[in-house]
C-alpha positions as CSV (number, residue, x, y, z in Angstrom):
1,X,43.9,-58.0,-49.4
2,X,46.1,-60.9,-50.2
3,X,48.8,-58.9,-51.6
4,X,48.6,-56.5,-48.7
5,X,49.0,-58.9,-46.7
6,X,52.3,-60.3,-47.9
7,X,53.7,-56.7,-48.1
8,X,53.3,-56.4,-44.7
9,X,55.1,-59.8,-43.9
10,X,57.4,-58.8,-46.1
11,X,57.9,-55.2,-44.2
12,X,57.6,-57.3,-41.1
13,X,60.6,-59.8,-41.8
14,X,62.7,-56.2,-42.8
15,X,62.0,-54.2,-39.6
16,X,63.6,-57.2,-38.3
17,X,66.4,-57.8,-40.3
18,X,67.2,-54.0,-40.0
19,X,67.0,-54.4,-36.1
20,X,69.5,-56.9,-36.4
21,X,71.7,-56.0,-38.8
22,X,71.8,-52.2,-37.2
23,X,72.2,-52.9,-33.7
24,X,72.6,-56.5,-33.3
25,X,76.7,-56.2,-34.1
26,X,77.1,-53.4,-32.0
27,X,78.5,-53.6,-28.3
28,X,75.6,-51.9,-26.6
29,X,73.2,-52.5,-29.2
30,X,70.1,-50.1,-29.5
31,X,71.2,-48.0,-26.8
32,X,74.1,-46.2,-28.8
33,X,70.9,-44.9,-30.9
34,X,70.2,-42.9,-27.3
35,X,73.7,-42.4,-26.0
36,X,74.5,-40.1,-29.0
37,X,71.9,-37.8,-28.9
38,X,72.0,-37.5,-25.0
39,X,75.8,-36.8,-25.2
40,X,75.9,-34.2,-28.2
41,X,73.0,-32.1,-26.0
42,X,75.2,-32.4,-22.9
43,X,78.1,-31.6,-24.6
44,X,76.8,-28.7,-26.0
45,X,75.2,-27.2,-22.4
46,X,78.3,-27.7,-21.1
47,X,80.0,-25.7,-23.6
48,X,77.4,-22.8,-23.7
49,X,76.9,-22.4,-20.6
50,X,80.6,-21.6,-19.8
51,X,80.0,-19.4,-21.9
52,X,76.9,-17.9,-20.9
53,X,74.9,-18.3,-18.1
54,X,71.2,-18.2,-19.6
55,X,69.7,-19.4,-23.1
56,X,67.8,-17.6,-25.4
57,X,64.8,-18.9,-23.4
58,X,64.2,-20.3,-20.3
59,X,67.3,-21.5,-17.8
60,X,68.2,-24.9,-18.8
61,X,70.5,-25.2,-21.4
62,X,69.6,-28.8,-21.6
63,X,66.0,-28.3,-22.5
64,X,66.7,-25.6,-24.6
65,X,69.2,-27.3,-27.4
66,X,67.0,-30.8,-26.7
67,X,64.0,-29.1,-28.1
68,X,66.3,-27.7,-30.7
69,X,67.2,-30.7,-31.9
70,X,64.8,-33.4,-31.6
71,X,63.0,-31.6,-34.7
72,X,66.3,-31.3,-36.9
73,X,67.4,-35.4,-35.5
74,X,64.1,-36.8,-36.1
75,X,64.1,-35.5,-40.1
76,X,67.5,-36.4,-40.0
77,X,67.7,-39.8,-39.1
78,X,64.8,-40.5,-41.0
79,X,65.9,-39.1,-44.5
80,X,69.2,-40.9,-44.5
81,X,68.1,-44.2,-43.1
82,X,65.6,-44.1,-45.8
83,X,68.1,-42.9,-47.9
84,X,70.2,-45.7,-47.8
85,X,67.3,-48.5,-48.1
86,X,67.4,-49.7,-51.7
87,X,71.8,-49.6,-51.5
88,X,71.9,-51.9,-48.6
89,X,69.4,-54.4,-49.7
90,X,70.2,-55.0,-53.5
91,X,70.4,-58.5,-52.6
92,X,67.1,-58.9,-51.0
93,X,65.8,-57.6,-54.3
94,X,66.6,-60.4,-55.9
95,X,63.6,-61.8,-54.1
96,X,60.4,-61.0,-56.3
97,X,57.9,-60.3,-53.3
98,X,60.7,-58.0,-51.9
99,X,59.5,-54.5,-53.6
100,X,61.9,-51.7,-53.3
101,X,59.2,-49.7,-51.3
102,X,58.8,-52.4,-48.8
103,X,63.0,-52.0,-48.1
104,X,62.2,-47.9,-47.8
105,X,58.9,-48.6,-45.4
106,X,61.0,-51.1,-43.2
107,X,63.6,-48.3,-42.3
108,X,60.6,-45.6,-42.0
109,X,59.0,-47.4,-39.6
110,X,62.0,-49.0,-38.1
111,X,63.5,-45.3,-37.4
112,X,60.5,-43.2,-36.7
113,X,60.1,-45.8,-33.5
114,X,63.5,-45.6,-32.5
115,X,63.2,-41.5,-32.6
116,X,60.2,-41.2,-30.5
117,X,61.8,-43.4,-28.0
118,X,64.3,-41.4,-27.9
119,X,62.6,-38.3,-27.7
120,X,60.8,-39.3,-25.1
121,X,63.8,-40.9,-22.9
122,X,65.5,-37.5,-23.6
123,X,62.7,-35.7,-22.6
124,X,61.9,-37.9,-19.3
125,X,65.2,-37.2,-18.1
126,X,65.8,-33.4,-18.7
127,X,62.4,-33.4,-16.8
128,X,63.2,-36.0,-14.3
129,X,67.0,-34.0,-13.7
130,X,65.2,-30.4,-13.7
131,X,62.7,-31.6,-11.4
132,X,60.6,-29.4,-13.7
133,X,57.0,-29.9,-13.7
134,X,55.8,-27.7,-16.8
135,X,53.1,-29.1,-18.7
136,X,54.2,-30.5,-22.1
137,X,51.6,-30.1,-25.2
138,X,51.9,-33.4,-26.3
139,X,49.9,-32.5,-29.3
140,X,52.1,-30.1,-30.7
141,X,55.2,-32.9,-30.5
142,X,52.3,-35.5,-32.0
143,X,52.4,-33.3,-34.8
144,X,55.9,-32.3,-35.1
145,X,57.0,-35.6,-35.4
146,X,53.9,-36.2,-38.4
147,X,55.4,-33.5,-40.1
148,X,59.2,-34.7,-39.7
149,X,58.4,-37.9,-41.0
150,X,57.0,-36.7,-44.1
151,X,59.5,-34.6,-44.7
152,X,62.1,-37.0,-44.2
153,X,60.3,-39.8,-46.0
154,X,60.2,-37.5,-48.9
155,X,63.6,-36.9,-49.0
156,X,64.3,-40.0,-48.1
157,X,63.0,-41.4,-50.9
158,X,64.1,-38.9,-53.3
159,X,67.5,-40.1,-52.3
160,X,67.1,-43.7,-51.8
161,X,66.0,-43.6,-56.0
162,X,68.9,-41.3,-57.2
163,X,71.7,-41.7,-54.8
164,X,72.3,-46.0,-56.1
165,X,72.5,-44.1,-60.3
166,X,73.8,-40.6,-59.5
167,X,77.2,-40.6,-57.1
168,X,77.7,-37.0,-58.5
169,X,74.2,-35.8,-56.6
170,X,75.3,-37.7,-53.8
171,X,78.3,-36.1,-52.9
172,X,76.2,-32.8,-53.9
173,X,73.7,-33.4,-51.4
174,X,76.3,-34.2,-48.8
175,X,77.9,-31.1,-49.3
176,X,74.6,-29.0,-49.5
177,X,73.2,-30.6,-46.2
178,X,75.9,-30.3,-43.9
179,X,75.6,-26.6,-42.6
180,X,72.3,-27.8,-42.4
181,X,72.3,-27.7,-38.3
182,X,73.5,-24.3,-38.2
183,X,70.4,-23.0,-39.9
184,X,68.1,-24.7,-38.5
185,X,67.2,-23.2,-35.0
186,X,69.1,-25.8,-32.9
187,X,71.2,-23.2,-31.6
188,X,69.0,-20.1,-31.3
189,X,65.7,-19.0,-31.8
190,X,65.0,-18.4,-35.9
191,X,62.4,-15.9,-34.6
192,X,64.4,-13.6,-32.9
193,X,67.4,-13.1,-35.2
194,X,67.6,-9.7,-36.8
195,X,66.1,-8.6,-40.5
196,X,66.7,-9.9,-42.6
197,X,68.1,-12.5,-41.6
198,X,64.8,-14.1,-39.4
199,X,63.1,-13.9,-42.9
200,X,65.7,-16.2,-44.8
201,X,66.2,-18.6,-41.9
202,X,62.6,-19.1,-41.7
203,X,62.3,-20.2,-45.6
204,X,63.8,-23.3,-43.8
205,X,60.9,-25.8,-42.7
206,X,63.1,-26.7,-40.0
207,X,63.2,-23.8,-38.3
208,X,59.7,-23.6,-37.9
209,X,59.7,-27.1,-36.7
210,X,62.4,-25.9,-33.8
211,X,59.7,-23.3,-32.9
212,X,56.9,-25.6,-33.0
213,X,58.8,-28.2,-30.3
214,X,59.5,-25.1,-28.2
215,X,56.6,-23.7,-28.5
216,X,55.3,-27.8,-26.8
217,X,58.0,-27.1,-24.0
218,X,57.6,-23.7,-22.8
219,X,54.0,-22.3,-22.3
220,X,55.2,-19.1,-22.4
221,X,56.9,-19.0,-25.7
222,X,54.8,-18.1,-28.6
223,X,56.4,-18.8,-31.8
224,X,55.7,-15.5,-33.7
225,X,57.8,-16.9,-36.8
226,X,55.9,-19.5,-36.8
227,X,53.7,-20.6,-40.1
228,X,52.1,-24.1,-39.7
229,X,50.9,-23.7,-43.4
230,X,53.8,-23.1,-44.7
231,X,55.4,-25.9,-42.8
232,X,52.5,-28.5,-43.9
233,X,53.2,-27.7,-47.6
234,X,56.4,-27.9,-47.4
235,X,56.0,-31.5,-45.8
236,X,53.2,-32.6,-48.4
237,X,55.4,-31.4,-51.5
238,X,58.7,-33.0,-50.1
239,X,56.3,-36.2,-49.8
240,X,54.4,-36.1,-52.8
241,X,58.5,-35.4,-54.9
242,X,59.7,-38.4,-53.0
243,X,56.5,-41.0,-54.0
244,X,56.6,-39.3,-57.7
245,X,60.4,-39.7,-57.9
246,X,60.8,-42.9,-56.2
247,X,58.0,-44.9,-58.4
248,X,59.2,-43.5,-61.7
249,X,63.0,-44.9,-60.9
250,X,61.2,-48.0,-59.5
251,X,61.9,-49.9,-62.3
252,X,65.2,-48.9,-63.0
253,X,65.7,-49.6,-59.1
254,X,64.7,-53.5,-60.0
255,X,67.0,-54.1,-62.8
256,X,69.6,-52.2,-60.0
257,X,69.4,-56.0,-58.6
258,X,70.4,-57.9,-61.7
């Protein structure tokens, strides 16, 4: 208990610090973490919707690309925030009760916070501006966001141990991620692309997640592409890689401080 108990002072004091040292310096502070998002989605209705005049379902193009991406942004934010942990706090590991995993934790908990804040300003306004009064299954977005914070923990972790030894899978990553938006149901619905395409895009866990926020937003959708078991595997492996990875580097993460 005692050493439980200084790890989460420990955590504590780093939730803090990465408050600060993330939003303090910034002219608006914590509320460019909602600006962002709120401007890429109504950036993007504005484009589609001179384009066309419906989505791929329902009749807000608002709704439909903020459901679309708070899945994707939530595993996003998370993975490389948690990504980055052990990089920018080699000097706090010089500190023998400041553990590696207590830096990765501190961001974790720091950003999964910060993403269902936003989530649900984003979600309070589209609602608010619609005047729509559809139920939400807040279950279904209880779970989505479970399941996006495993998955970006484990990556997160994965990356937090090899990115500070390995710049080459770094960069590799970088590249390999990128076009990650454009399969990942933000845009469209995996589910109703043609064969065989719906079956490749759906080998993505993200795209399932897309379906499962949707699926909390408009009753009538059903989410035939949808695999939940699939999804929770995929979420338990990337988590289960990250803690294996990130405790057999831990020691060569330590010495990282020296």
């Amino acid at each position: 208990m005692k050493h439980l108990r200084t790890h989460l002072r420990v955590v504590s004091a780093l939730i803090i610090r990465e408050f600060s040292t993330r939003y303090g310096r910034k002219p608006g502070g914590y509320i460019w973490a909602f600006l962002e998002p709120i401007s890429y989605i109504l950036l993007l209705s504005a484009i589609f919707s001179a384009i066309a005049r419906t989505p791929a379902l329902g009749t807000s193009y608002a709704l439909f690309f903020a459901t679309g991406r708070m899945g994707y942004g939530f595993f996003k934010s998370v993975s490389d925030y948690v990504g980055g942990a052990i990089r920018s706090n080699v000097s706090l590991l010089r500190y023998p009760l400041v553990a590696p995993f207590d830096a990765a934790i501190a961001r974790l908990v720091l950003q999964v916070v910060t993403s269902i804040l936003i989530e649900g300003v984003i979600t309070i306004g589209i609602f608010l501006t619609l005047k729509t009064t559809g139920p939400v299954n807040c279950g279904l977005l209880a779970l989505t966001s479970l399941i996006c914070g495993a998955l970006g923990l484990g990556f997160g972790l994965i990356n937090a141990a090899l990115f500070i030894h390995f710049p080459l899978y770094e960069q590799i990553y970088k590249i390999v991620t990128r076009p990650l938006i454009m399969i990942s149901g933000v845009f469209y619905l995996p589910d109703a692309m043609p064969h065989p395409t719906q079956e490749i895009l759906l080998y993505n866990p993200l795209c399932h997640v897309a379906i499962l926020v949707r699926m909390a937003f408009y009753p009538e959708y059903r989410g035939i592409g949808l695999d939940l078991e699939y999804l929770t595997i995929c979420a338990s492996i990337s988590l289960l890689v990250g803690m294996a990875v990130f405790t057999w580097r831990r020691r060569s993460l330590r010495s990282e401080r020296q």
